[in-house]
C-alpha positions in Angstrom: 0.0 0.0 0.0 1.2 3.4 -1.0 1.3 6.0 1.6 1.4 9.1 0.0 2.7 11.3 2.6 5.9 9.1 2.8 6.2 9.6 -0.9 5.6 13.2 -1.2 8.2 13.8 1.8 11.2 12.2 -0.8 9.9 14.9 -3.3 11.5 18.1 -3.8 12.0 20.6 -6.6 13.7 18.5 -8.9 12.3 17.7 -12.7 13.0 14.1 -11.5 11.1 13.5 -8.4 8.5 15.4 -9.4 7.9 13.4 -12.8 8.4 10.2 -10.6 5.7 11.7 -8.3 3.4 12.4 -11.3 3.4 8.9 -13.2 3.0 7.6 -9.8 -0.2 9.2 -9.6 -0.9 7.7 -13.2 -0.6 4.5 -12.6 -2.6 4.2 -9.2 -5.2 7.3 -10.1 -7.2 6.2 -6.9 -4.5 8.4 -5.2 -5.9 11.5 -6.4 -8.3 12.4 -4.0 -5.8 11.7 -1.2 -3.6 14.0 -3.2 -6.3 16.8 -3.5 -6.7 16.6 0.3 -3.1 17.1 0.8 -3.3 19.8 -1.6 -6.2 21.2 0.8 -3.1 21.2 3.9 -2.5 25.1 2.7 -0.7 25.7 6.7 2.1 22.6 5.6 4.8 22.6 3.4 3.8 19.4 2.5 0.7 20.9 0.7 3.4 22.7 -2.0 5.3 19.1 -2.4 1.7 17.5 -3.2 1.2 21.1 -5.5 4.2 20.5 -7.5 3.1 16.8 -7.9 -0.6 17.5 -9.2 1.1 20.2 -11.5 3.5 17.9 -13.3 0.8 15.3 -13.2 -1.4 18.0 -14.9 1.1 18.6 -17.3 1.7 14.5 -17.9 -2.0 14.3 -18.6 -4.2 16.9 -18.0 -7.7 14.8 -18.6 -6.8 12.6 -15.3 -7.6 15.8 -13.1 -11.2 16.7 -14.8 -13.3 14.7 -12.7 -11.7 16.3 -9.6 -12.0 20.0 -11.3 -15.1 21.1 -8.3 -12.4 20.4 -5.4 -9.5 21.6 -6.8 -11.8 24.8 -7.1 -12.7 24.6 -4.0 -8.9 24.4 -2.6 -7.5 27.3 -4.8 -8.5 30.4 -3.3 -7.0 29.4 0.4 -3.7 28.7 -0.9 -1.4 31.1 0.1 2.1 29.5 0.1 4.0 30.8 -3.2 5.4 27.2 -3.7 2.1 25.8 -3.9 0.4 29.2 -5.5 2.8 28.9 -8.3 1.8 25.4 -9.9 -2.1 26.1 -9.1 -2.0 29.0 -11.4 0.0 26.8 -14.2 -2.4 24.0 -13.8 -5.4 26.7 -14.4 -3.6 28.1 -17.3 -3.0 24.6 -18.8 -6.8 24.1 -18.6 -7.4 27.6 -19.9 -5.1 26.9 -23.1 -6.7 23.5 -23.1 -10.3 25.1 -23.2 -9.7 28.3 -25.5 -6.9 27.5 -27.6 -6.7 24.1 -28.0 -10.5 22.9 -27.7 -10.1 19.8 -25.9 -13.1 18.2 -26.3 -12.5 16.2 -22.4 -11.7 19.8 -21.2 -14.6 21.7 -22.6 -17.3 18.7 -21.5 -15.7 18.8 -17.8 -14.7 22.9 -17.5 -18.4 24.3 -16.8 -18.8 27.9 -16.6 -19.0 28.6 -12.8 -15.6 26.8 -12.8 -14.2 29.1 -15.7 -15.8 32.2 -13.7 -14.3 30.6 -10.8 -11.2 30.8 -12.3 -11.2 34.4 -13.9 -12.0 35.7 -10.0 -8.8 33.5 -8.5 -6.8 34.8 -11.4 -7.6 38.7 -11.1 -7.1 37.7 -7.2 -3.5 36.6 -7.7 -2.6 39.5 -10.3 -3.7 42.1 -7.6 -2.3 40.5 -5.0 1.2 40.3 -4.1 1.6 37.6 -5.4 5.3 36.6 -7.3 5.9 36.8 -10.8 5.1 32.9 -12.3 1.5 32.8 -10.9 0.6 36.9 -12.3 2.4 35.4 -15.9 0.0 32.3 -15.5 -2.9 34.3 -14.7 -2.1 36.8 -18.0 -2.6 33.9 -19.8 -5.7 32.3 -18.4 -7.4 35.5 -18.0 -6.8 36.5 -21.5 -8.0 33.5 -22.7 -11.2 34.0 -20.6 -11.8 37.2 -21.9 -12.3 35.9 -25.6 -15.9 34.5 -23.5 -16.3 37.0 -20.8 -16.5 40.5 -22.5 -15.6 42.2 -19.6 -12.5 40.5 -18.4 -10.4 42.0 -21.5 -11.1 45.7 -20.5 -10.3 45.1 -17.0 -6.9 42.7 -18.0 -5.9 45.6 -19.8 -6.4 48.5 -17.0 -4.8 46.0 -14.5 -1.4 45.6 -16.5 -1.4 49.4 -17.8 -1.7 50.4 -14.0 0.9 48.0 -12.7 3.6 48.0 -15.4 5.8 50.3 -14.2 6.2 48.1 -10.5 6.6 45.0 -12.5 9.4 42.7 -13.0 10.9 42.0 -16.1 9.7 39.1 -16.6 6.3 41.3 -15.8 6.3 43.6 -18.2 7.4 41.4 -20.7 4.5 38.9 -20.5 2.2 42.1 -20.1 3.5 43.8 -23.1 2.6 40.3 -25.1 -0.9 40.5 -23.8 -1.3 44.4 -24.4 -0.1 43.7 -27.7 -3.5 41.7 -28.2 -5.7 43.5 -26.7 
C-alpha cells in the first residue's frame, strides 16, 4: 500500500522527483483524492510538495484531473504558500489553453462555466495581489484566454497591466506587453 505522505516527503523541486511523483499518480489514479486533500493542507509545506506533484501530473496528462475539477476549485482560493500558488496558477492556465486554444473536447465537457468564472475571480485575485511573478504570468494567460468569452474581463486585464507596469518585474512587463499587444 502506497502512503502518499511518505512519498511526497522524498519529493523536492527537482524535474525528476517530481515526474516520478506524477506517473506515480498515473498509474494508481485512486491516489488522487488523497492527493487533492493534501493539496487542501494550505498551513504545511507538504501541501506545495503534493502542488508541485498535481502540476507535473497535470502537465503528464491533464484529462486525469477533470473529474476532480469542483475540489481543486474549492482548494484554490485558500492557498497562500508561493510554492504551492505557483503550480495552481500553471495547472489553471494549462486548462485555460486546453479550453480556448486548444478545444479539448475532455476539457470543454468537464470545465463548466461557474468553474471558468471561478477561475477568472482567483486569477484577477492573484494578479492584484502580491503575489510573485510565475503565478501573475499564468494568470495573464488564463485570463486573456477567458476574456475571448467574458466580454468584460479583456477591458479590466488591460487596465490592470497598464496600471501595474511600471512596478513589475521584467519578466512582468514582458508577459504584459505580449498580452497588451493583443488587446
Amino acid at each position: 500500500m502506497i502512503v502518499l505522505k511518505d512519498v511526497l516527503d522524498t519529493v523536492n523541486h527537482s524535474r525528476e522527483k517530481r515526474n516520478y511523483f506524477a506517473n506515480l499518480i498515473l498509474d494508481s489514479p485512486e491516489l488522487l483524492p488523497e492527493l487533492l486533500e493534501i493539496c487542501a493542507e494550505v498551513n504545511h509545506e507538504i501541501s506545495c510538495r503534493a502542488s508541485w506533484g498535481l502540476e507535473f501530473l497535470s502537465k503528464k496528462n491533464l484529462n486525469v484531473i477533470l473529474p476532480y475539477l469542483d475540489k481543486l476549485i474549492t482548494i484554490v482560493p485558500s492557498v497562500y504558500q508561493h510554492p504551492a500558488v505557483r503550480p495552481m496558477a500553471k495547472i489553471f492556465e494549462y486548462l485555460c489553453i486546453a479550453y480556448y486554444k486548444d478545444k479539448s473536447i475532455a476539457v470543454r465537457k468537464a470545465l463548466s462555466r461557474q468553474h471558468r468564472e471561478n477561475i477568472t475571480e482567483i486569477c484577477f485575485d492573484w494578479l492584484i495581489t502580491d503575489q510573485k511573478v510565475a503565478p501573475k504570468a499564468y494568470s495573464i494567460t488564463s485570463l486573456y484566454l477567458l476574456g475571448t468569452e467574458f466580454d468584460w474581463v479583456h477591458p479590466e486585464l488591460k487596465v490592470t497591466l497598464e496600471n501595474n507596469y511600471n512596478e513589475g518585474s521584467a519578466a512582468y512587463k514582458a508577459r504584459s506587453r505580449m498580452i497588451l499587444k493583443k488587446l
